[in-house]
N, CA, C and O atoms as a Maestro MAE file, in Angstrom:
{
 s_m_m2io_version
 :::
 2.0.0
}

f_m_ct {
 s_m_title
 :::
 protein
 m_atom[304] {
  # First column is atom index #
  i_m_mmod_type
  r_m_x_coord
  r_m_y_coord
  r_m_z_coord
  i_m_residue_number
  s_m_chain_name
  s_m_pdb_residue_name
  s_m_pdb_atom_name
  i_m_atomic_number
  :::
  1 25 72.653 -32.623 0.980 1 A "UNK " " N  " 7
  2 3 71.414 -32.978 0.329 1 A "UNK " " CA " 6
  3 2 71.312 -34.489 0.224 1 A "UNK " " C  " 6
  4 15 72.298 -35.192 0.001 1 A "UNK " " O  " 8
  5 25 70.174 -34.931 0.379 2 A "UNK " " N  " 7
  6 3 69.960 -36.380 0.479 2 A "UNK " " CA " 6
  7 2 70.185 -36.993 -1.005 2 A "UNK " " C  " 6
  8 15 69.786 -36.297 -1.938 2 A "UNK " " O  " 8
  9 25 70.642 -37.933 -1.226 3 A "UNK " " N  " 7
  10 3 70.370 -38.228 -2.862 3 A "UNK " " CA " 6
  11 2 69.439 -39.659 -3.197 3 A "UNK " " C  " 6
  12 15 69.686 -40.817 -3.535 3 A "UNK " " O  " 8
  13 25 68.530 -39.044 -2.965 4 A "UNK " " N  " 7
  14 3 67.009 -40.268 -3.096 4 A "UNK " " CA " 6
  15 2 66.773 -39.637 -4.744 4 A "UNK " " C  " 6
  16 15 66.530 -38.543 -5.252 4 A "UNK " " O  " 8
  17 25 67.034 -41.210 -5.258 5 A "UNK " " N  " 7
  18 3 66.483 -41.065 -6.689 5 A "UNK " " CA " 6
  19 2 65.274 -40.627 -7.078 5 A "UNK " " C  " 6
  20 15 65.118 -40.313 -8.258 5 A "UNK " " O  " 8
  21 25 64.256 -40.533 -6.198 6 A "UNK " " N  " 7
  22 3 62.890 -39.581 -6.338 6 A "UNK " " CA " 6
  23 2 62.968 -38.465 -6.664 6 A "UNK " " C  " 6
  24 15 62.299 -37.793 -7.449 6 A "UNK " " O  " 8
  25 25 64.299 -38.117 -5.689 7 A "UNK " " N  " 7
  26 3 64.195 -36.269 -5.240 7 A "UNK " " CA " 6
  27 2 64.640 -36.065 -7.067 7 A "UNK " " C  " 6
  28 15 65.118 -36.820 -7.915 7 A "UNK " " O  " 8
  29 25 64.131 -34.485 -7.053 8 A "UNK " " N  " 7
  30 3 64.357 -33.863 -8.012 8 A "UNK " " CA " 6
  31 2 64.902 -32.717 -7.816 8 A "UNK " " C  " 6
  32 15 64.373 -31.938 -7.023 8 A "UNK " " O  " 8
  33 25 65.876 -32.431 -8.383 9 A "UNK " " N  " 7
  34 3 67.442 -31.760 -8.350 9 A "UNK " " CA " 6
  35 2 67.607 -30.880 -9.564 9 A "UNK " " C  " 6
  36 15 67.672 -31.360 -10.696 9 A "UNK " " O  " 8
  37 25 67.702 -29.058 -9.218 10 A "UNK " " N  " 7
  38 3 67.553 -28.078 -10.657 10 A "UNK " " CA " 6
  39 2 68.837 -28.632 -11.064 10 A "UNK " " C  " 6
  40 15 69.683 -28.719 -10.174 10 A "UNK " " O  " 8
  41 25 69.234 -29.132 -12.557 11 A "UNK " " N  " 7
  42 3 70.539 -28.845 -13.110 11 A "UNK " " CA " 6
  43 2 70.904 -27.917 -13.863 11 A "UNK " " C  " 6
  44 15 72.088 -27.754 -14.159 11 A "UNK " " O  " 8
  45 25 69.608 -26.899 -14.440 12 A "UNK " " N  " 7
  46 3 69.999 -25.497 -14.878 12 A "UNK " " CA " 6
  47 2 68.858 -24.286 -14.589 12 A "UNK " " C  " 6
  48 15 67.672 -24.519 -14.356 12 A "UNK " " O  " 8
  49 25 69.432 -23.021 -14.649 13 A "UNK " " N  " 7
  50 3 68.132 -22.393 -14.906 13 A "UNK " " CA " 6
  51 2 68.399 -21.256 -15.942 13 A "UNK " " C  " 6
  52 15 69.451 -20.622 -16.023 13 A "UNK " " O  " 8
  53 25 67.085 -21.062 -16.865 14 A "UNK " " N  " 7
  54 3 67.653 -19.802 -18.006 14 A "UNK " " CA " 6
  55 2 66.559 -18.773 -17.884 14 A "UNK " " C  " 6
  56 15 65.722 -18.993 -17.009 14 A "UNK " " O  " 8
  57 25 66.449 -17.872 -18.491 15 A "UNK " " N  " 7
  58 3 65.610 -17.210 -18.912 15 A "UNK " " CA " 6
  59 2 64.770 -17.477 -20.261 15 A "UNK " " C  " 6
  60 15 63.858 -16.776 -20.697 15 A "UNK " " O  " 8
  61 25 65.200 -18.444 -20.718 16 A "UNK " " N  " 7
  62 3 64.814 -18.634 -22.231 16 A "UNK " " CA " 6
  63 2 64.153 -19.919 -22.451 16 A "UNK " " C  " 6
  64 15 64.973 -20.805 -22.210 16 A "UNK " " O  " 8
  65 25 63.276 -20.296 -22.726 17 A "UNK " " N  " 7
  66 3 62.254 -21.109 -23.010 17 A "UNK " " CA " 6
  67 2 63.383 -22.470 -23.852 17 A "UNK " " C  " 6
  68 15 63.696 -23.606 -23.494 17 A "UNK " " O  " 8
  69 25 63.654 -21.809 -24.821 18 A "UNK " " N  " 7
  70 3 64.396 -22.561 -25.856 18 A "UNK " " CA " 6
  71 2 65.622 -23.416 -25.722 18 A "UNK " " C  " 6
  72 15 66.030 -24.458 -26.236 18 A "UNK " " O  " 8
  73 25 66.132 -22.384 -24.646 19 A "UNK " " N  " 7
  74 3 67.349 -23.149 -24.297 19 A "UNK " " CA " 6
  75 2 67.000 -24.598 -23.436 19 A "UNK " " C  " 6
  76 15 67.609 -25.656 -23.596 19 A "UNK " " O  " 8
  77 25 65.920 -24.384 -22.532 20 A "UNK " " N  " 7
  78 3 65.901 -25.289 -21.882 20 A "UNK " " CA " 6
  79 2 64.956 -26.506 -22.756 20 A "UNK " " C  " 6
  80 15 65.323 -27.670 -22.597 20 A "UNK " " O  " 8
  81 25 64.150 -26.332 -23.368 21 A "UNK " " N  " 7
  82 3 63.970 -27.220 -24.104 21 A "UNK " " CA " 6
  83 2 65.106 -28.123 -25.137 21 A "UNK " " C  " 6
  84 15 64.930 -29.314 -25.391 21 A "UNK " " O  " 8
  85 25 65.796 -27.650 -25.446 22 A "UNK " " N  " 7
  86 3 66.900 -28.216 -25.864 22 A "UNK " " CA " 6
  87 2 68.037 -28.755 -25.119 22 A "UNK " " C  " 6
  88 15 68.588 -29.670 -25.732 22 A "UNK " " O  " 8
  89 25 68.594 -28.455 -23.913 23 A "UNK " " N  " 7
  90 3 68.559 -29.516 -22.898 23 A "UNK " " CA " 6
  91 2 67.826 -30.494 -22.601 23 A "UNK " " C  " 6
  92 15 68.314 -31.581 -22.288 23 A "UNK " " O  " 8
  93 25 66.565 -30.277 -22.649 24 A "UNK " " N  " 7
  94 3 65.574 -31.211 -22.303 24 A "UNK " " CA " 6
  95 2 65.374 -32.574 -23.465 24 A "UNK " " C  " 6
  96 15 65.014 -33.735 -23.273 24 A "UNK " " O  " 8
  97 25 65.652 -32.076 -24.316 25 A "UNK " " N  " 7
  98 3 65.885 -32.849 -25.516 25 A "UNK " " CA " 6
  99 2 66.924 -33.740 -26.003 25 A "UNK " " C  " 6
  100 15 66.831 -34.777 -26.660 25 A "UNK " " O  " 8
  101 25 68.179 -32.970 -25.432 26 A "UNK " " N  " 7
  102 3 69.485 -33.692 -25.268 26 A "UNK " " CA " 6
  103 2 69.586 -34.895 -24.005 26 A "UNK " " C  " 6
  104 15 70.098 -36.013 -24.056 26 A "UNK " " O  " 8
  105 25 69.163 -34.471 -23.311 27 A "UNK " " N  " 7
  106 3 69.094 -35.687 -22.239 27 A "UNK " " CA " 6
  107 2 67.781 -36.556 -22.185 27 A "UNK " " C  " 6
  108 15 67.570 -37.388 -21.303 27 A "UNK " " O  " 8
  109 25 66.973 -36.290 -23.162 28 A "UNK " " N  " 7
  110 3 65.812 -37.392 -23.651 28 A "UNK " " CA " 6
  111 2 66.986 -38.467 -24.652 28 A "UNK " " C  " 6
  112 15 67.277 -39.658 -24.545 28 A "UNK " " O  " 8
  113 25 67.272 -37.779 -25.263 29 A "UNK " " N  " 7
  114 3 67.996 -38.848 -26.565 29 A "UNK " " CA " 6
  115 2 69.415 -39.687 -25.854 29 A "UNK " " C  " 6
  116 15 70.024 -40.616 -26.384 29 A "UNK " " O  " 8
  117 25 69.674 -39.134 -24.690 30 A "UNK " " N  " 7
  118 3 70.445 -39.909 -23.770 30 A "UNK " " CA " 6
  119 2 69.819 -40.905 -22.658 30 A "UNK " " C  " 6
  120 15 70.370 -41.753 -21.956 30 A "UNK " " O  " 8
  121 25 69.373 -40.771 -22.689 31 A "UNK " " N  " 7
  122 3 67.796 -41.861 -21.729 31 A "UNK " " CA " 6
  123 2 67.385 -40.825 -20.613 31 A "UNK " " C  " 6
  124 15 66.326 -41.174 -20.093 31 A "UNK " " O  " 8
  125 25 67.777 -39.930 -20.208 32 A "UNK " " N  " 7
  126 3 67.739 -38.996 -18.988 32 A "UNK " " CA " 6
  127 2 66.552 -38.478 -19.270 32 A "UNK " " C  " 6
  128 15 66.380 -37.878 -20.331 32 A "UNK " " O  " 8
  129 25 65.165 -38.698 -17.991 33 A "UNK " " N  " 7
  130 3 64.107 -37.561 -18.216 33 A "UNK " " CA " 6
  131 2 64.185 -36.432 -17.572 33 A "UNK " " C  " 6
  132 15 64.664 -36.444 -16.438 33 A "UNK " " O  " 8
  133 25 63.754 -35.271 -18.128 34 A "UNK " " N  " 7
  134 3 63.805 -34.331 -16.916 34 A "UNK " " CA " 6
  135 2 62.547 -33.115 -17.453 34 A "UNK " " C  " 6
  136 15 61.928 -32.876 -18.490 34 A "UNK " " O  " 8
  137 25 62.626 -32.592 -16.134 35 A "UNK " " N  " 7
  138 3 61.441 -31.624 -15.937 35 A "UNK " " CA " 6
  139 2 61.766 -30.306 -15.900 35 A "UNK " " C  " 6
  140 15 62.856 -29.805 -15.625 35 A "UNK " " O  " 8
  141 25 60.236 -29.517 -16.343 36 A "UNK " " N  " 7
  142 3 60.763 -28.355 -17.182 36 A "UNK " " CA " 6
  143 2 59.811 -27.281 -15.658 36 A "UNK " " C  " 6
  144 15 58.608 -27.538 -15.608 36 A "UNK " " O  " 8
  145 25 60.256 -26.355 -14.709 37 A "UNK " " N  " 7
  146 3 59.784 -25.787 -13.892 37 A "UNK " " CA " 6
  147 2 59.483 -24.723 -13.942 37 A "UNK " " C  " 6
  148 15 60.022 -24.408 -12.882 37 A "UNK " " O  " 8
  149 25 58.874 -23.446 -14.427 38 A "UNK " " N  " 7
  150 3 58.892 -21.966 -14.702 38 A "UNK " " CA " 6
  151 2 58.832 -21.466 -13.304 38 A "UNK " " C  " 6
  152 15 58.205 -21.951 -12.363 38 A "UNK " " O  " 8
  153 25 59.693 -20.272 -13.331 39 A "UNK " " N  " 7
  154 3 58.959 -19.589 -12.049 39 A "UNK " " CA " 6
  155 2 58.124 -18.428 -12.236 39 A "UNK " " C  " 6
  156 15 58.161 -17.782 -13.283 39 A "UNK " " O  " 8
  157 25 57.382 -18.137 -11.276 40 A "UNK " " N  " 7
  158 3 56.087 -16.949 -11.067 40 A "UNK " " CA " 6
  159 2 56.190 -16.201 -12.689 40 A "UNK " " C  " 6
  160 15 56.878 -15.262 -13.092 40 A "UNK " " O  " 8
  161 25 55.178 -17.083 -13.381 41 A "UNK " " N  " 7
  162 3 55.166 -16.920 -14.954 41 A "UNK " " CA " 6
  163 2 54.359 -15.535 -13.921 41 A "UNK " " C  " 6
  164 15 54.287 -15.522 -12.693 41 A "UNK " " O  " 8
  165 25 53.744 -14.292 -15.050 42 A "UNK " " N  " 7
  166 3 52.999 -13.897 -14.865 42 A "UNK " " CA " 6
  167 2 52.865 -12.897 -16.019 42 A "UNK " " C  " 6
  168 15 53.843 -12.372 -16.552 42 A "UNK " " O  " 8
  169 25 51.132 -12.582 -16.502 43 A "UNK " " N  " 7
  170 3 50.880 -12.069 -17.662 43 A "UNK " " CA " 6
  171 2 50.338 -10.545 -17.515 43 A "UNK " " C  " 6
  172 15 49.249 -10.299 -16.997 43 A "UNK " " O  " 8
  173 25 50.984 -9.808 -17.892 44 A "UNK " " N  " 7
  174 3 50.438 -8.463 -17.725 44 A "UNK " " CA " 6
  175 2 50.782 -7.693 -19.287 44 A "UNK " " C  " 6
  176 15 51.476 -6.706 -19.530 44 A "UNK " " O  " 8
  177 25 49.966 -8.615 -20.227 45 A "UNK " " N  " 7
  178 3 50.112 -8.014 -21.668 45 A "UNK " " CA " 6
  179 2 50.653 -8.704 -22.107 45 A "UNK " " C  " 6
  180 15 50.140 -9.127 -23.143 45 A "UNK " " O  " 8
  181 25 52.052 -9.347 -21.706 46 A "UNK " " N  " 7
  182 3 53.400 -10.049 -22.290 46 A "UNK " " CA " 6
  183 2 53.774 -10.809 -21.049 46 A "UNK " " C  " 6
  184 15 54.057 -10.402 -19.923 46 A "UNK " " O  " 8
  185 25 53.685 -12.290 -21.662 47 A "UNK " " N  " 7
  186 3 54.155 -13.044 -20.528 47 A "UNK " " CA " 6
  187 2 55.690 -13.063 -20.121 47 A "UNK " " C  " 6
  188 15 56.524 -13.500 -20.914 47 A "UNK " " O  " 8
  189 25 56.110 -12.492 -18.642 48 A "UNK " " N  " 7
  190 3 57.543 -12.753 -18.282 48 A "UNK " " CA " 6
  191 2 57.795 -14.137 -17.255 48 A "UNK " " C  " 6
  192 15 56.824 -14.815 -16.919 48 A "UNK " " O  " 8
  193 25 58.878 -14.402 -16.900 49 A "UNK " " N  " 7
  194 3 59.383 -15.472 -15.913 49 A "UNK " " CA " 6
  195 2 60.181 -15.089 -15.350 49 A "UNK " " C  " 6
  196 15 60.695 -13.995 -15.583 49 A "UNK " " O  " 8
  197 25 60.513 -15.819 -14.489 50 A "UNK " " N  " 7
  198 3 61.644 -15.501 -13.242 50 A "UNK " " CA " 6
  199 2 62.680 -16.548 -13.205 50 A "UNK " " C  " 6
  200 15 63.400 -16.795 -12.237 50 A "UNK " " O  " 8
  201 25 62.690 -17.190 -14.447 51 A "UNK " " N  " 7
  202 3 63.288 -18.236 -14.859 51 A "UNK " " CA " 6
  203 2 62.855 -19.691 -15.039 51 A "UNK " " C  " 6
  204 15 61.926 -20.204 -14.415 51 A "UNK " " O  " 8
  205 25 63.505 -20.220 -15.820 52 A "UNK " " N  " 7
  206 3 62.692 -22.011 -16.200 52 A "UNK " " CA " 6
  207 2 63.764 -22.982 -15.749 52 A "UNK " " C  " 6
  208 15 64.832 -22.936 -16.360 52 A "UNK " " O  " 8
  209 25 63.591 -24.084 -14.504 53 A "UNK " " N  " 7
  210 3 64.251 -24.724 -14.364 53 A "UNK " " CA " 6
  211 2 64.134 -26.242 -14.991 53 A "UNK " " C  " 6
  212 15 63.153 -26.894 -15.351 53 A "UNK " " O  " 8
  213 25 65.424 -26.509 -14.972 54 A "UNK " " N  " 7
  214 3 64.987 -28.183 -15.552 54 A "UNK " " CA " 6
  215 2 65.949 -28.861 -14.581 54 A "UNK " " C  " 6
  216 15 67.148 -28.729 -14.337 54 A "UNK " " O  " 8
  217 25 64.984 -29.621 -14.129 55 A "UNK " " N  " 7
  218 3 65.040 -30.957 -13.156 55 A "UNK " " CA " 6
  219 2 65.072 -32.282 -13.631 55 A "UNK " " C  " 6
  220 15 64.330 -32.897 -14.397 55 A "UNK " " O  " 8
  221 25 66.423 -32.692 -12.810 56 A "UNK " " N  " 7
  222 3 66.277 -34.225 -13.147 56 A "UNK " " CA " 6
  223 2 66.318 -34.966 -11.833 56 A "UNK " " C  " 6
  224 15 66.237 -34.234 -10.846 56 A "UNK " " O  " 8
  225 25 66.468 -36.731 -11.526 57 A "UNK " " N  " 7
  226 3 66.178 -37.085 -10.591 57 A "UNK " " CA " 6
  227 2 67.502 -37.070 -10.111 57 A "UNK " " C  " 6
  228 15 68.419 -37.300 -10.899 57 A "UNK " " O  " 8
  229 25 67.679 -36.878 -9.164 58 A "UNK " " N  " 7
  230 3 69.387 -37.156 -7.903 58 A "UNK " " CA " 6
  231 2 70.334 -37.838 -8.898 58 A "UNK " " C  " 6
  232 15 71.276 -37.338 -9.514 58 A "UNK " " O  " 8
  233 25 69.882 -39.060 -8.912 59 A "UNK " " N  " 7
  234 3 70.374 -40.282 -9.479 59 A "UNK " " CA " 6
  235 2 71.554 -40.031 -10.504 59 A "UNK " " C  " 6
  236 15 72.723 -40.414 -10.479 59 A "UNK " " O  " 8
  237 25 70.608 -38.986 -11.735 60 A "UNK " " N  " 7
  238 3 71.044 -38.767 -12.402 60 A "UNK " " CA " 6
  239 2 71.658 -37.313 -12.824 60 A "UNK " " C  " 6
  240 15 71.985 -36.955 -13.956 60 A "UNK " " O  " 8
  241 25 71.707 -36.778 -11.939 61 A "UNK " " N  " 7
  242 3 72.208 -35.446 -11.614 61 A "UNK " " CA " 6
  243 2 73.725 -35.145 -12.719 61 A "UNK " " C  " 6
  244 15 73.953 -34.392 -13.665 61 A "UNK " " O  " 8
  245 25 74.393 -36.035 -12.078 62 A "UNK " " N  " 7
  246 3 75.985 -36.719 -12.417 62 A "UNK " " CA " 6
  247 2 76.243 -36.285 -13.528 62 A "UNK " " C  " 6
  248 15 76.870 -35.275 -13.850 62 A "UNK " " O  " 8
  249 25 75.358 -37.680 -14.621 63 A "UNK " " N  " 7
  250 3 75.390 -38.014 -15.808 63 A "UNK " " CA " 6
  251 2 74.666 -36.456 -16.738 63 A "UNK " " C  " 6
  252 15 74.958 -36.024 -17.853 63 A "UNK " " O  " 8
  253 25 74.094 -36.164 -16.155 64 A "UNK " " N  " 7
  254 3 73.358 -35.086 -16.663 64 A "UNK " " CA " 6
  255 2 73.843 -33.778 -16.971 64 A "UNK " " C  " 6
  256 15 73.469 -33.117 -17.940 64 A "UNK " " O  " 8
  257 25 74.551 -33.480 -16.255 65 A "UNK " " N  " 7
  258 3 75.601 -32.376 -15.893 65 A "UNK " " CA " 6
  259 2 76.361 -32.510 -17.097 65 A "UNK " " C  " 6
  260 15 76.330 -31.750 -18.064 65 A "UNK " " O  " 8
  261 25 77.217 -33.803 -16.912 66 A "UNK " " N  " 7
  262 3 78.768 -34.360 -17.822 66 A "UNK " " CA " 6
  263 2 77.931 -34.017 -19.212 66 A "UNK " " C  " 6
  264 15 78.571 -33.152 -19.810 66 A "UNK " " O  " 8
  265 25 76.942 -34.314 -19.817 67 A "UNK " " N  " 7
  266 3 76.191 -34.360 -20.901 67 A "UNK " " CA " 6
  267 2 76.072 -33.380 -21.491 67 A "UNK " " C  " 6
  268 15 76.266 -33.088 -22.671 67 A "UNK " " O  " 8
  269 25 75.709 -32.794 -20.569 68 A "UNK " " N  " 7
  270 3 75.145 -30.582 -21.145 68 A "UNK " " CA " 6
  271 2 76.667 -30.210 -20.897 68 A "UNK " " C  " 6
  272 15 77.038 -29.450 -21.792 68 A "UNK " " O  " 8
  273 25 77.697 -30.494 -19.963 69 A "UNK " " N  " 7
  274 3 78.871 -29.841 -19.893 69 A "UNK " " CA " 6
  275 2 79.748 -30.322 -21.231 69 A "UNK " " C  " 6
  276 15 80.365 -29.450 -21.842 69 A "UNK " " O  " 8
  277 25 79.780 -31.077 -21.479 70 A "UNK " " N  " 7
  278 3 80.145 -31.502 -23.108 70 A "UNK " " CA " 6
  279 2 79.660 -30.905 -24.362 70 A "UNK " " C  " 6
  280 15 80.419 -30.515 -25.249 70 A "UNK " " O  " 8
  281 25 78.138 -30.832 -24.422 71 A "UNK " " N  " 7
  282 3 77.675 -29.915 -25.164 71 A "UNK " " CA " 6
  283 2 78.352 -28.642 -25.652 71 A "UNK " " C  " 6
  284 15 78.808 -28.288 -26.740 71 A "UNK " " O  " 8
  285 25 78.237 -28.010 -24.293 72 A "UNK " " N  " 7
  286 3 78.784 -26.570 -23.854 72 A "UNK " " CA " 6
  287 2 80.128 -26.314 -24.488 72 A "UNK " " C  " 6
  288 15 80.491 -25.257 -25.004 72 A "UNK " " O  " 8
  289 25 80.791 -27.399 -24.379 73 A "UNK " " N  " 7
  290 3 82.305 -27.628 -24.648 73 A "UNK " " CA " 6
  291 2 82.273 -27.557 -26.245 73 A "UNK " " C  " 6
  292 15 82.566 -26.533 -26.861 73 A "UNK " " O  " 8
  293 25 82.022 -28.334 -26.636 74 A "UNK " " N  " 7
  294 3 82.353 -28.409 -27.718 74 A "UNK " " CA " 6
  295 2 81.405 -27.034 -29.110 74 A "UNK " " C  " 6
  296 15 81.812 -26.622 -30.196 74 A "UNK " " O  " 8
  297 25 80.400 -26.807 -28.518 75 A "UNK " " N  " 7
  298 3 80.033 -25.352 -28.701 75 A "UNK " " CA " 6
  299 2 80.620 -23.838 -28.671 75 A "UNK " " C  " 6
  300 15 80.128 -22.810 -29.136 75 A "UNK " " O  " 8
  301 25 81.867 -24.049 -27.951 76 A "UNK " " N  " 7
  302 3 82.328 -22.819 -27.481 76 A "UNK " " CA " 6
  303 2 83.724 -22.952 -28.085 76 A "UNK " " C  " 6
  304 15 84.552 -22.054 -27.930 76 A "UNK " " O  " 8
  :::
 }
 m_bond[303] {
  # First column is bond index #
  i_m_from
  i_m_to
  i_m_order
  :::
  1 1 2 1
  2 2 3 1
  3 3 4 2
  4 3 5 1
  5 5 6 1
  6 6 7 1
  7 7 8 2
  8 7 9 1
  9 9 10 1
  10 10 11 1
  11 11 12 2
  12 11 13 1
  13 13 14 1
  14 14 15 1
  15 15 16 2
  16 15 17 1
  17 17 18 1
  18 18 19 1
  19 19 20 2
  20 19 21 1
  21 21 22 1
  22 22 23 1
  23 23 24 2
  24 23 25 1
  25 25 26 1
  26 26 27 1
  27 27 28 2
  28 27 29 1
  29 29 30 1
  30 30 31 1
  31 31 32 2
  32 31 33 1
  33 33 34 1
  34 34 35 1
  35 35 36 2
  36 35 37 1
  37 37 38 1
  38 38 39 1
  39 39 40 2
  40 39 41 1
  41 41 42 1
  42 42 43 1
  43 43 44 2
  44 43 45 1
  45 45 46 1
  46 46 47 1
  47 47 48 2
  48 47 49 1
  49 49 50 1
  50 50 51 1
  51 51 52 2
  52 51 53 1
  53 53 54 1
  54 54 55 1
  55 55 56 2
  56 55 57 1
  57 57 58 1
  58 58 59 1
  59 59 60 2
  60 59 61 1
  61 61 62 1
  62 62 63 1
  63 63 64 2
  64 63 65 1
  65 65 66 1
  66 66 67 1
  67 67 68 2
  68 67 69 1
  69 69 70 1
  70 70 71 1
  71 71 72 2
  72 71 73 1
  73 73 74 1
  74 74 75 1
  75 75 76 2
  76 75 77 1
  77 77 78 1
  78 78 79 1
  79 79 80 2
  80 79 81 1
  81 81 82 1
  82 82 83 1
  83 83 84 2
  84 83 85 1
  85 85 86 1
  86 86 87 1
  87 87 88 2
  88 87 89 1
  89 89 90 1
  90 90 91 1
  91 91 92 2
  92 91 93 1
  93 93 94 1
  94 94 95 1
  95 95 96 2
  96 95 97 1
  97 97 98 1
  98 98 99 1
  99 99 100 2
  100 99 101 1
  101 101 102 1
  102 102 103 1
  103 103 104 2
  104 103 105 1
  105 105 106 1
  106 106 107 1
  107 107 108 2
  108 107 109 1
  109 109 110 1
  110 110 111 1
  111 111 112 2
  112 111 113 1
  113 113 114 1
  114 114 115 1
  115 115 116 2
  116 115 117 1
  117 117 118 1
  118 118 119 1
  119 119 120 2
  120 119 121 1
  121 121 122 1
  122 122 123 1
  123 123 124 2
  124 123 125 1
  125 125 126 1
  126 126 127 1
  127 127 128 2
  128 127 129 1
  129 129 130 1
  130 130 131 1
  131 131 132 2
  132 131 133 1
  133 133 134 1
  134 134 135 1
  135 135 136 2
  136 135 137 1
  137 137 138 1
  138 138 139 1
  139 139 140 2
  140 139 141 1
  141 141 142 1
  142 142 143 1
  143 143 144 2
  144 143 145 1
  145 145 146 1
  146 146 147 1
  147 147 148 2
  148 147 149 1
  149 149 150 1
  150 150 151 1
  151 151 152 2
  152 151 153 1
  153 153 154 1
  154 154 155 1
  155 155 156 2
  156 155 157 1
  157 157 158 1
  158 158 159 1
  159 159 160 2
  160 159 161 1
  161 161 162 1
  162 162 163 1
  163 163 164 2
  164 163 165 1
  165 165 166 1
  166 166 167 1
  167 167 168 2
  168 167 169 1
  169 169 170 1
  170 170 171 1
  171 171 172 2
  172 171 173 1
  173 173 174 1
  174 174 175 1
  175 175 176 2
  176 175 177 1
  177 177 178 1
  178 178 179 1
  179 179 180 2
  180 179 181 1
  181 181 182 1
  182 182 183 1
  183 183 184 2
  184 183 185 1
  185 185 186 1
  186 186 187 1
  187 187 188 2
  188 187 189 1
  189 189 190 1
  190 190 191 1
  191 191 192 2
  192 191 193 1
  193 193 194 1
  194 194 195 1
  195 195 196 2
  196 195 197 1
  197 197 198 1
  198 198 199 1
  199 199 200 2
  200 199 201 1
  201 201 202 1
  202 202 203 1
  203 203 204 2
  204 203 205 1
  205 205 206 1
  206 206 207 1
  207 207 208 2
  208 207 209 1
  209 209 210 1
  210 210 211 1
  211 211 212 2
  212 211 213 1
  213 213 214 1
  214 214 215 1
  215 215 216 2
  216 215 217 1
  217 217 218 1
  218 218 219 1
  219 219 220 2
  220 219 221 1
  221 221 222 1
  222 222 223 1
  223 223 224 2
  224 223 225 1
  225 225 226 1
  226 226 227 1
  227 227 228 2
  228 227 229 1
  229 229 230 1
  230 230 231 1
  231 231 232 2
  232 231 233 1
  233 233 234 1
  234 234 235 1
  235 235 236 2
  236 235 237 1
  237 237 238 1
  238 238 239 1
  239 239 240 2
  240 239 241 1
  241 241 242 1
  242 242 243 1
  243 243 244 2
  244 243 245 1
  245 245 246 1
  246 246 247 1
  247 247 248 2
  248 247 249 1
  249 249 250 1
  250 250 251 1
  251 251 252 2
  252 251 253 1
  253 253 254 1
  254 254 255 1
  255 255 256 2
  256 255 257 1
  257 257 258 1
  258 258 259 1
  259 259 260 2
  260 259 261 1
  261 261 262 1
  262 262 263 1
  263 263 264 2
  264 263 265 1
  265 265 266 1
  266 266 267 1
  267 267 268 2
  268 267 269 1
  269 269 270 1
  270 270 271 1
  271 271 272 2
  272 271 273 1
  273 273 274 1
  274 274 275 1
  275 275 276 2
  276 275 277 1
  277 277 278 1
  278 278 279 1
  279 279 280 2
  280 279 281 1
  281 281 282 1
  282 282 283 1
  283 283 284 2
  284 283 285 1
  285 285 286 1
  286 286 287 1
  287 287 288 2
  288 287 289 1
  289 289 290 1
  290 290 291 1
  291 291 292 2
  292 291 293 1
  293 293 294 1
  294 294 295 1
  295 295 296 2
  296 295 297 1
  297 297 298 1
  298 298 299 1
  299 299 300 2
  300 299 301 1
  301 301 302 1
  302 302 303 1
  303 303 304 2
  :::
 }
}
């Protein structure tokens, strides 16, 4: 994979809205932006997903990872 700081790179995917917002949050307060991707939302009464990815840029792939993998760590 090329690593052009443009490109945007999944570093997780959940089923849960929440979780990924809170990643998303943890690597805001670390300077890291990243993006929140749903897949094929679709509403038939009750909205489901096919999962929510969060993307960050190449660049910061690295740092991003080490961040949530620390989290994780010290959570468990």
């Amino acid at each position: 994979m090329e690593n052009n700081s443009d490109t945007l790179v999944t570093l997780t995917i959940t089923n849960f809205i929440h979780q990924v917002e809170i990643a998303k949050t943890i690597l805001a307060n670390n300077g890291i932006g990243s993006f929140i991707f749903d897949g094929n939302v679709t509403y038939s009464g009750l909205p489901t997903s096919q999962g929510y990815k969060l993307k960050v840029s190449a660049h910061n792939f690295e740092k991003a990872k080490k961040i949530l993998d620390e989290i994780n760590e010290e959570n468990n």
